[in-house]
C-alpha positions as CSV (number, residue, x, y, z in Angstrom):
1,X,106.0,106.7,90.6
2,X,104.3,104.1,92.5
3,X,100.6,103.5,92.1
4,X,99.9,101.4,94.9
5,X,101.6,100.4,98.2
6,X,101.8,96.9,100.3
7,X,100.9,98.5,103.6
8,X,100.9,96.2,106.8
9,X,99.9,97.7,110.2
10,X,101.2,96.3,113.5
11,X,98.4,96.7,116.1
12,X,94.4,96.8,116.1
13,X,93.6,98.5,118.9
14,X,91.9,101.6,119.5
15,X,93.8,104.1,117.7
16,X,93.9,101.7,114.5
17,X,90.3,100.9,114.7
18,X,89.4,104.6,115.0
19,X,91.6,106.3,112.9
20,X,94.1,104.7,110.8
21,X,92.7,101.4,109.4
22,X,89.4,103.2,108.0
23,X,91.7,105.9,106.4
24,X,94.4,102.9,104.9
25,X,91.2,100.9,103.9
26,X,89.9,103.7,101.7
27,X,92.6,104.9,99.9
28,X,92.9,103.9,96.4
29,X,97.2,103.5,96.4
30,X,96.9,101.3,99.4
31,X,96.2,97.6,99.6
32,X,95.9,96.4,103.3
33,X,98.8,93.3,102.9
34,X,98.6,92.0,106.2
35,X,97.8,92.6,110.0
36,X,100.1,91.8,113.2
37,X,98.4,91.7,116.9
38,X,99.7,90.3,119.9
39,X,96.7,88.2,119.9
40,X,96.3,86.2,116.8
41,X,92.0,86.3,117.3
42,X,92.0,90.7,117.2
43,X,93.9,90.2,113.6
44,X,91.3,88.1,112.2
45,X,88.6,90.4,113.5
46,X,90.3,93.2,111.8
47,X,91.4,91.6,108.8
48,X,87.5,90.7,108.0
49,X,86.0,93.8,108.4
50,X,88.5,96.0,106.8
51,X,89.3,93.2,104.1
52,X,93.0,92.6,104.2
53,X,94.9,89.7,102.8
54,X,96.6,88.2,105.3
55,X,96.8,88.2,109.3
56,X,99.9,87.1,111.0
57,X,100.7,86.6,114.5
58,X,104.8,86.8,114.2
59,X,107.0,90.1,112.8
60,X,109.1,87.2,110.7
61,X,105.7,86.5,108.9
62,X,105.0,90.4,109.1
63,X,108.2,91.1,106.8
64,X,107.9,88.1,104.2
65,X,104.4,89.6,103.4
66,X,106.6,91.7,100.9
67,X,105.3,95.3,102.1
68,X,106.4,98.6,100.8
69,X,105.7,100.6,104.6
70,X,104.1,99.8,107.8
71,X,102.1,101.4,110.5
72,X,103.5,100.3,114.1
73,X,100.7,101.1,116.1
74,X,101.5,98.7,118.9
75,X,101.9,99.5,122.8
76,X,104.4,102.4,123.0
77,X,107.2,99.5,124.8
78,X,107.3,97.8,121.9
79,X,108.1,100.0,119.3
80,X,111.7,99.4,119.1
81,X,111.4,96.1,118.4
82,X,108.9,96.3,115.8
83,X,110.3,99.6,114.0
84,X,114.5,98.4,113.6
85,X,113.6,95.0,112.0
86,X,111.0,96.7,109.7
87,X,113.9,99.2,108.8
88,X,116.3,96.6,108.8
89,X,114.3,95.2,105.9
90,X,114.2,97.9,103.7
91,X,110.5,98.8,104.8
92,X,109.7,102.5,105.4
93,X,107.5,103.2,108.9
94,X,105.2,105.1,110.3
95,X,105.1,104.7,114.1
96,X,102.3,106.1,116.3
97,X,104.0,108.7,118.8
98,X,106.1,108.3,121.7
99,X,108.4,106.8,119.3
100,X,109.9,105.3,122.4
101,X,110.2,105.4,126.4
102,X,113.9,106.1,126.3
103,X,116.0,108.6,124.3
104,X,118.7,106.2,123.8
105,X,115.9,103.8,122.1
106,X,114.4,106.9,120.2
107,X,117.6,108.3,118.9
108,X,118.6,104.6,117.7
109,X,115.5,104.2,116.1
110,X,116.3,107.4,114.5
111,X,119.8,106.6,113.6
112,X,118.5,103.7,111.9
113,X,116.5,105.1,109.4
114,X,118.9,107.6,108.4
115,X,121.1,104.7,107.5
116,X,118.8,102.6,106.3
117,X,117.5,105.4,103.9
118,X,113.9,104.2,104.7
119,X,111.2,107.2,106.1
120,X,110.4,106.9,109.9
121,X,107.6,109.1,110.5
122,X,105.8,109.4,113.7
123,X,102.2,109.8,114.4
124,X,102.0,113.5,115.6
125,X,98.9,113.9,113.9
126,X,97.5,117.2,115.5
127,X,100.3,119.2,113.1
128,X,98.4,118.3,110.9
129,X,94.8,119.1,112.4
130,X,93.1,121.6,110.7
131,X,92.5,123.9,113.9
132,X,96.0,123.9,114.9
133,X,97.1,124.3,111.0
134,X,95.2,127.6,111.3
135,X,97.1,128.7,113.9
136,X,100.5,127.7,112.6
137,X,99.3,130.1,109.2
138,X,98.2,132.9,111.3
139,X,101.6,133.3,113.0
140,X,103.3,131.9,110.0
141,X,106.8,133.2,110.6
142,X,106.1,135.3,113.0
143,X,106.9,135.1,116.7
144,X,103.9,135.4,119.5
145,X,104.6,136.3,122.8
146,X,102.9,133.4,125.0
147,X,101.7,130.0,123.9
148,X,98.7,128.5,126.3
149,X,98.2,124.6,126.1
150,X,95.9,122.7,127.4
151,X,95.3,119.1,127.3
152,X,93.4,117.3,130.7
153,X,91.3,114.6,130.8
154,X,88.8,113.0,134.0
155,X,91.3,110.1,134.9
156,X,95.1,109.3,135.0
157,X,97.3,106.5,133.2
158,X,100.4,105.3,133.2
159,X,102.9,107.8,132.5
160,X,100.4,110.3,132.1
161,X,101.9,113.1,130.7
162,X,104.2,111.3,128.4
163,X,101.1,109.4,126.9
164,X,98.9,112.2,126.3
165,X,100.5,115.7,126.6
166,X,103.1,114.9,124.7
167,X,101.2,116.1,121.5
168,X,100.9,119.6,123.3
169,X,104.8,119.6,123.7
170,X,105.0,119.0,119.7
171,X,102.7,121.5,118.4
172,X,104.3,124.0,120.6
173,X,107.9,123.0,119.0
174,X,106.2,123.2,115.7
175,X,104.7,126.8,116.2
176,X,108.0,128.5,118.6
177,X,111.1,126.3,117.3
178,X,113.4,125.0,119.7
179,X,113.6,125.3,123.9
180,X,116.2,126.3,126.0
181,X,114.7,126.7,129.4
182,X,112.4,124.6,131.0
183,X,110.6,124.9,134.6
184,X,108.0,122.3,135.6
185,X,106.0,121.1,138.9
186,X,103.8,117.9,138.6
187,X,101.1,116.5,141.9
188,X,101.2,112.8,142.1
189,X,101.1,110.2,144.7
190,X,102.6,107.6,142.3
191,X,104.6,109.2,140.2
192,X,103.9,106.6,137.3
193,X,100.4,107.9,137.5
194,X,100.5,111.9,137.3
195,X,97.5,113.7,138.6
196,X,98.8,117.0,137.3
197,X,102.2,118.2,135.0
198,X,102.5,122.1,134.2
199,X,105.4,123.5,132.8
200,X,106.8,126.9,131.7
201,X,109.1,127.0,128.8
202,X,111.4,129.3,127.2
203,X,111.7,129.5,123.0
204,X,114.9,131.0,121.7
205,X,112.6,133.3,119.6
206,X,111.5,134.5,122.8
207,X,108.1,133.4,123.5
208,X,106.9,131.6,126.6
209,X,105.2,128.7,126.4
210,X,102.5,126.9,129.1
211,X,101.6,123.8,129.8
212,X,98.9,122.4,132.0
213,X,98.4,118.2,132.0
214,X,95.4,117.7,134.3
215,X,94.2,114.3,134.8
216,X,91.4,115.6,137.1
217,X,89.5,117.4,135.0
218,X,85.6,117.3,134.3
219,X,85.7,116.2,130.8
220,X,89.0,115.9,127.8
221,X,89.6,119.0,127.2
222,X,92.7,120.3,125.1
223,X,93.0,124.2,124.0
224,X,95.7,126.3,122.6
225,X,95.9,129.8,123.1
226,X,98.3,132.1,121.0
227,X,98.8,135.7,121.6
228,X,101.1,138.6,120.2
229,X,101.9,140.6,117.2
230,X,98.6,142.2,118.0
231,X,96.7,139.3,117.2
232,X,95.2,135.7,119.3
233,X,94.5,132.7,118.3
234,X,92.0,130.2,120.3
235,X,91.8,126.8,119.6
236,X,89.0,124.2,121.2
237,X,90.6,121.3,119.5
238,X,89.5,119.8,117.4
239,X,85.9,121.9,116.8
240,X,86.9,125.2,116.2
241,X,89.6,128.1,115.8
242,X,89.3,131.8,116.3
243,X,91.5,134.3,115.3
244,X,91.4,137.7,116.5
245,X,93.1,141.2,115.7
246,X,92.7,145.0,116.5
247,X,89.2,145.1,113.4
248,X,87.9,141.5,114.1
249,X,87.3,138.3,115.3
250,X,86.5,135.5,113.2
251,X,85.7,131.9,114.4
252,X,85.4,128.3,112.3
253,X,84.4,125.7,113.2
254,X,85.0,122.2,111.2
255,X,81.7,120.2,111.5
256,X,80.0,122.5,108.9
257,X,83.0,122.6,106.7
258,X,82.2,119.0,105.8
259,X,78.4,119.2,105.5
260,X,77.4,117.9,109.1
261,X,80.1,115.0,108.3
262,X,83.4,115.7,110.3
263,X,84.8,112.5,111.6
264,X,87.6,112.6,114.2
265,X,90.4,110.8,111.7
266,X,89.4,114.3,109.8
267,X,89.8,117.2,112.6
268,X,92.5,115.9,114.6
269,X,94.8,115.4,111.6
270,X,94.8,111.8,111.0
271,X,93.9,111.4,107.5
272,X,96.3,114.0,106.7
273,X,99.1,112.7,108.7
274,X,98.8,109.7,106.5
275,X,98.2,111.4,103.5
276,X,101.7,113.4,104.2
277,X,103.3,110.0,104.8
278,X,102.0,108.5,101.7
279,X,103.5,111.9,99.7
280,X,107.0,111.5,101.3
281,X,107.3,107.9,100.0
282,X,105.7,108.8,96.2
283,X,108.1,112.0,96.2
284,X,111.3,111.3,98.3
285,X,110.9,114.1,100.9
286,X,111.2,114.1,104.3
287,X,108.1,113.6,106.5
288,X,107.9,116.9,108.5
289,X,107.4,114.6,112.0
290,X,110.3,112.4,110.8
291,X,112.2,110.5,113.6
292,X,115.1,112.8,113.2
293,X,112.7,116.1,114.1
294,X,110.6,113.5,117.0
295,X,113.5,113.0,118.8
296,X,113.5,116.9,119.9
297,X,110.0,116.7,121.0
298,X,111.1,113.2,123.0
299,X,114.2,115.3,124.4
300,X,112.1,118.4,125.5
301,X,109.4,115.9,126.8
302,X,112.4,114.0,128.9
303,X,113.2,117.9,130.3
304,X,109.6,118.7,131.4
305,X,109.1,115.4,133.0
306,X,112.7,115.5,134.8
307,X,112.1,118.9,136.4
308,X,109.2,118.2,137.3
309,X,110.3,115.2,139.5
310,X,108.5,112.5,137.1
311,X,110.2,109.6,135.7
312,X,112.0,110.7,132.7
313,X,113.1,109.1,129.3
314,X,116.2,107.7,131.1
């Protein structure tokens, strides 16, 4: 089994500065081979302070660093282009989530790996928060009845809902299974910029799920709500969980769990999203947000977005 890993990441920006390159940088099977930006400058920034060997500025000079996997945490358009060669050369991936802005890219990209035999996991990394984790064992095979998500934030973006609530989608395909009705209604003046995206959905296992996008809200805010099987679950992601039944109700909360120390790579599943990927290369299994299960949450994204008069993964 292999005792260390050539890891290169593709992209400095916010999400690698506050979550991934601070959890690659401390691991002891990991050493940081090289950094890609689109700038060459942001590269040497990053390779100082988290002290990797080399920063390149090309994705030929990316792959002749020799790595073993890759984190492609560049702007969502170019993840095609950076995922397929990295594939292509026998280099196993883990891309930050959409995985594309088409399905036709996505399921390529997907396609690819399953020939190539290389992983391709993407970054759905509140699976693996623990908050939601609770909520997944609460319910554990079980079915409930209604699923309530939440996710707004004070301002919009470019393809709003896609960008942000797309993690909502997921977790609600982790916890009911698979969709087969879907209504939506969304309030936009642009409709590249989304003030608003709720949706109801259908599970085959019966429940109906929720989903409110608001990009006028007061502050980010992102809840879950589970209820059936006389039992509810509340999650205020990513500080706290409560579960409640017919006896008792009994909240946690994650701060304390870590003596006052809880940092956000921690409770919204980072750390263990990478750990997971790291345990799929040393073992052979199959990442459980693999490209192949991705391209369902893509698909029912692609749904919400088209009835709801949005531009869709066309």
């Amino acid at each position: 089994m292999k005792t260390k890993f050539s890891v290169g990441v593709i992209g400095v920006g916010a999400i690698a500065q506050i979550a991934h390159l601070p959890v690659l940088s401390s691991r002891d099977d990991v050493e940081l081979r090289g950094l890609m930006a689109g700038h060459i400058e942001n590269a040497q920034r990053a390779q100082m302070r988290y002290a990797a060997k080399n920063a390149v500025a090309t994705l030929g000079e990316f792959i002749d660093l020799g790595l073993d996997c890759a984190f492609v945490l560049s702007p969502k358009p170019l993840h095609p282009e950076h995922v397929m060669p990295l594939l292509a050369a026998g280099i196993d991936v883990f891309c930050e989530k959409p995985l594309a802005m088409t399905l036709r890219e996505a399921d390529q990209m997907a396609e690819a790996a399953a020939k190539s035999g290389k992983k391709l996991m993407v970054g759905f990394n509140r699976r693996f928060a623990p908050v939601y984790r609770k909520a997944k064992d609460v319910y554990s095979d079980l079915s409930p009845d209604v699923v309530v998500a939440q996710k707004n934030r004070p301002a919009s973006e470019y393809r709003a809902t896609l960008e942000n609530a797309i993690h909502m989608v997921d977790l609600m395909r982790y916890l009911c299974g698979e969709c087969d009705q879907v209504s939506a209604i969304a309030k936009f003046t642009d409709p590249y910029y989304e003030t608003l995206t709720t949706a109801q959905l259908r599970f085959e296992n019966g429940t109906v799920g929720m989903l409110v996008a608001d990009r006028s809200s007061g502050q980010w805010v992102e809840t879950l709500e589970l209820h059936g099987q006389n039992r509810s679950v509340y999650v205020n992601s990513p500080d706290s969980v409560t579960v409640v039944d017919a006896a008792e109700s009994h909240t946690t909360t994650m701060t304390p769990l870590a003596m006052g120390w809880a940092r956000v790579e921690d409770k919204l599943g980072f750390r263990a999203a990478i750990d997971h990927f790291f345990d799929c290369l040393k073992t052979g299994r199959t990442p459980l947000t693999s490209a192949e299960d991705a391209f369902k949450t893509h698909e029912l994204m692609h749904r919400i977005l088209k009835c709801a008069g949005l531009p869709a993964l066309d």
